[in-house]
C-alpha positions in Angstrom: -54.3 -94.3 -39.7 -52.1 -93.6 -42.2 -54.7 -93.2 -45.1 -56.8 -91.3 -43.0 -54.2 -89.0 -42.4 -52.7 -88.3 -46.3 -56.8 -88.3 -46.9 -57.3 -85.6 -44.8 -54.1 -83.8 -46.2 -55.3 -83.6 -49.2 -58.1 -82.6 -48.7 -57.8 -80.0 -46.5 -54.1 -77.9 -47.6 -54.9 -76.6 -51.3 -51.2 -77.2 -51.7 -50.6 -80.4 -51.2 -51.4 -82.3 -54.6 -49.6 -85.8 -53.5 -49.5 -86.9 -50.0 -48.0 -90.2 -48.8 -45.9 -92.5 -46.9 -42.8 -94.5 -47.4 -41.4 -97.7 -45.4 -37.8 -98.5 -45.4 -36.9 -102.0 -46.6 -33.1 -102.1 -45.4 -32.5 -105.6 -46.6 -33.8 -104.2 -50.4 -32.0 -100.9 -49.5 -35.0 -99.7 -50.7 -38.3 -97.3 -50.1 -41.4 -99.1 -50.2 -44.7 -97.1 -50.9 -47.7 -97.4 -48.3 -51.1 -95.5 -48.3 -51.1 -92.0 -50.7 -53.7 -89.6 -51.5 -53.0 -88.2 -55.1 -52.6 -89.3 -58.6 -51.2 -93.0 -59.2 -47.0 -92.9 -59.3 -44.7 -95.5 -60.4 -42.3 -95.2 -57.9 -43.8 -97.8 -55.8 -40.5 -98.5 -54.8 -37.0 -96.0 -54.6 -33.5 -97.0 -54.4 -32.0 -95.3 -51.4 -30.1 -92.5 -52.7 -32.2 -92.0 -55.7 -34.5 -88.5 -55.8 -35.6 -86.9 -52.1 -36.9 -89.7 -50.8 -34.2 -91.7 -51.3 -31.3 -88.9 -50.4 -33.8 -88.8 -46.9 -33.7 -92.6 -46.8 -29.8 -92.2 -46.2 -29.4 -88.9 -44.3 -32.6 -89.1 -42.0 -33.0 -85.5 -42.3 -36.1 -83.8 -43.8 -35.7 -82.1 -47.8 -37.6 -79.7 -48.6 -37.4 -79.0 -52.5 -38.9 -74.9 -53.4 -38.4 -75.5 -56.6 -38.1 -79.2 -58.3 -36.8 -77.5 -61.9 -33.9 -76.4 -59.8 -32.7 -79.5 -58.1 -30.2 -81.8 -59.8 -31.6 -85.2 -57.8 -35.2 -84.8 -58.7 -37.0 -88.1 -59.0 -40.1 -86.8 -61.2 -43.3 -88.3 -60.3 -45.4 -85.9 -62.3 -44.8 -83.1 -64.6 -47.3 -81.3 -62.5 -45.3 -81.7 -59.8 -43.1 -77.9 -58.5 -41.9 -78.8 -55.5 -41.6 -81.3 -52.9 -41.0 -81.9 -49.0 -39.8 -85.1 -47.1 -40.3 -85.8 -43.4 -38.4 -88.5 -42.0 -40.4 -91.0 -39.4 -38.5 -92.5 -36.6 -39.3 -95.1 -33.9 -36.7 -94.1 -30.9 -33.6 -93.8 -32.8 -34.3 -96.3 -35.8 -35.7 -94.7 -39.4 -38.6 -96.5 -40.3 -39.9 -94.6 -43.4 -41.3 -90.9 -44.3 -44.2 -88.4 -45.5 -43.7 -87.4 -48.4 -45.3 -83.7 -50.3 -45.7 -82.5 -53.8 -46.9 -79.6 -54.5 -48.2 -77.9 -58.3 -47.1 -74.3 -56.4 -43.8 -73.0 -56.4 -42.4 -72.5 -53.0 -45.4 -73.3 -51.0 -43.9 -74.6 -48.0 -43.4 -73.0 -44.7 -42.1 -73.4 -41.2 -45.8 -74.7 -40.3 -45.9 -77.5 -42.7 -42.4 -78.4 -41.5 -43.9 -78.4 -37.9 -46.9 -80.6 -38.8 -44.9 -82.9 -41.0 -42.7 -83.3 -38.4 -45.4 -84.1 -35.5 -47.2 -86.0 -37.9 -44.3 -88.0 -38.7 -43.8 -88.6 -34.6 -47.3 -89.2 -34.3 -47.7 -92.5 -36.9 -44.6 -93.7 -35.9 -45.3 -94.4 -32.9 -48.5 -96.2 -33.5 -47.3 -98.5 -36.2 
C-alpha cells in the first residue's frame, strides 16, 4: 500500500519530485525510511531532531518548508530539492512514522496537499 501510494504521488502531482514514508524506531530514537518514489537519498535513517523529519519525529506536528534556502534545520537530500512538507502518521494516540514531500518549486504547497497528506497519513496508518 504504501508504495502504491508515493507511486501514484508522483506520478500524478507535477510537484512532488520525492515522495515517501518514514517509521519511527523509538528504541534507535531514530527515523527509519520505508517505500519512496524519487531519486535514491542517503538518509535512510534520521536522528530525531535532525532536519523536518526529525523536528516532526519529536513534535508530532506536520512542517511544511516554502522555501528550504530559508530554513536554518534543513536536512538536504538533494540540491534540487526547494521545499519540503511532513505529515505526521498516527495509530490512536501513538506516532508511528510520516509522509514526507520535496518539491523542485518554490512554495508549491497548499491547504489541499495539507488535507490529502493528512488523510493519507490516517489512511496507512491504520492499515499497517
Amino acid at each position: 500500500l504504501q508504495k502504491k501510494v508515493v507511486t501514484l504521488l508522483d506520478a500524478n502531482i507535477p510537484y512532488y519530485n520525492w515522495s515517501g514514508f518514514y517509521f519511527m524506531n523509538n528504541e534507535k530514537q531514530q527515523l527509519e525510511i520505508g517505500p519512496y518514489a524519487g531519486a535514491l537519498t542517503d538518509h535512510i535513517t534520521i536522528p530525531f531532531g535532525k532536519g523536518i523529519c526529525g523536528q516532526v519525529a519529536e513534535s508530532g506536528t506536520s512542517f511544511e518548508v516554502p522555501d528550504v534556502d530559508q530554513q536554518d534545520n534543513y536536512l538536504a537530500c538533494s540540491i534540487d530539492t526547494k521545499s519540503e512538507i511532513v505529515v505526521p502518521m498516527f495509530l490512536g494516540e501513538q506516532l508511528i512514522g510520516q509522509i514526507d514531500i520535496d518539491s523542485h518549486s518554490v512554495d508549491p504547497f497548499t491547504a489541499e496537499d495539507h488535507e490529502l497528506l493528512s488523510w493519507i497519513a490516517g489512511y496507512v496508518a491504520q492499515r499497517l
